[in-house]
N, C-alpha and C positions, 0 to 999 in steps of 0.2 A: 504494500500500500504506500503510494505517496501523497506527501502533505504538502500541501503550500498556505502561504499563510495568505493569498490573496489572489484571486485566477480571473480573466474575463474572457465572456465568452462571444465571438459576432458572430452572427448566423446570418442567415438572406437564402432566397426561395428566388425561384421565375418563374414564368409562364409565358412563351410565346404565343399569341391567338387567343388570350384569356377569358374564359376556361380551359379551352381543347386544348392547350401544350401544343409543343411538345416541354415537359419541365424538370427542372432541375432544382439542388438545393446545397448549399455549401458551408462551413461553419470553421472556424479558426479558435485555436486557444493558445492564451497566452497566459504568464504569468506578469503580476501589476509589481514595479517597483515598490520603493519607499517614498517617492514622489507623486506615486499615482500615475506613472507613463505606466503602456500596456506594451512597450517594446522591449520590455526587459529578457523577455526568454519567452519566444516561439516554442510553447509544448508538442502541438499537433494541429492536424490539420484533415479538412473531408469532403468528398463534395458527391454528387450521388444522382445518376438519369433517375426520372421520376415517371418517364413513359409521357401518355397523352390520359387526355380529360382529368386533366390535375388542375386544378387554378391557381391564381397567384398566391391566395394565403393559406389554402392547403401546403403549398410548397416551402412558403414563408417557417410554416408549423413544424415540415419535417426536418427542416435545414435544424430547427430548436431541438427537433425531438434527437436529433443524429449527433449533433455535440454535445446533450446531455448524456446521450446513451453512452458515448465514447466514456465518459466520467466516469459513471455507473460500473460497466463493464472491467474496466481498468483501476477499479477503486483509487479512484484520486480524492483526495479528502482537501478540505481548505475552510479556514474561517469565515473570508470572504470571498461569495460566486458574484462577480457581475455581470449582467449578462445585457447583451446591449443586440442592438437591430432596428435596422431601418423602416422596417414594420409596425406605422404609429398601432395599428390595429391588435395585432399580436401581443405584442409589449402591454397596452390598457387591459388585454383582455387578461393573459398573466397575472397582472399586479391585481383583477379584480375591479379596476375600473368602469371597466365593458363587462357586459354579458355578453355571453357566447349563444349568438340566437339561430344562428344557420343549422340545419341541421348537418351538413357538409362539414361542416370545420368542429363540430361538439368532439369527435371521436380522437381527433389530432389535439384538441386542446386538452381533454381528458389524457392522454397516453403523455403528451409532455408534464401535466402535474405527479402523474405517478413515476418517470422518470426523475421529476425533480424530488420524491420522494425518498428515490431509491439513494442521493447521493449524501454525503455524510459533510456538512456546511453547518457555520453559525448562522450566516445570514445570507440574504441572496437579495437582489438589488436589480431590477429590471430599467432598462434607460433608452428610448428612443432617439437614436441618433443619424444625423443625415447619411445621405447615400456617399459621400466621398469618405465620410469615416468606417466606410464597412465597403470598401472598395475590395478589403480581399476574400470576402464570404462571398460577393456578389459575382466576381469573378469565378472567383470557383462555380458558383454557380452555375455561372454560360458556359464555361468552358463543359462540364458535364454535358450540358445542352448540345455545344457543337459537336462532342466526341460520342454521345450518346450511350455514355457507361455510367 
């Protein structure tokens, strides 16, 4: 098991033709300095074809659900998880702000709480941040899209 004492996590999702895909989803982690920069140490990285009739925040959901799971999976522990994404949607709906009323995206937001479940954090910190600060979730993103794996 490893520990860090402070990890962030960017995720980001696509959908070409949104709904009908084709879609992809990609997720980045890092470990946060002592300053609070998130360039301190590149943990891991993932990005993932998602096929066709996936939409944007289904995609958005699984990009979250795939760098939690990496967590999970790999027992990484930390005090602080923050977790960031350019999806105002996603991120409100997480934090409890939003209700999750679609019946499309219930399923993704459920399996991402019970992944957030599974990981062993003090606290967890959700933050909507522009698309140029989440340039390399997004990335990965497409690139899954144009390679279609």
């Amino acid at each position: 098991m490893s520990h860090y004492h402070r990890l962030i996590l960017y995720f980001d999702g696509a959908s070409r033709n949104n709904p009908l895909g084709p879609a992809g989803c990609g997720w980045v982690l890092y470990e946060m300095d002592d300053c609070g920069a998130d360039c301190y140490n590149s943990i891991a990285e993932g990005s993932d074809f998602l096929g066709h009739d996936v939409s944007n925040n289904q995609a958005e959901y699984q990009g979250l659900i795939e760098g939690l799971t990496y967590l999970a999976n790999n027992y990484i522990s930390c005090h602080g998880l923050y977790v960031r994404g350019d999806s105002e949607i996603v991120i409100r709906q997480m934090e409890g702000e939003y209700q999750v009323r679609s019946p499309n995206i219930r399923r993704y937001h459920h399996d991402a709480q019970e992944k957030l479940d599974e990981i062993d954090y003090n606290f967890v910190s959700f933050r909507h941040v522009a698309r140029d600060k989440n340039w390399e979730a997004d990335q990965l993103a497409n690139e899954s899209i144009e390679h279609g794996y």
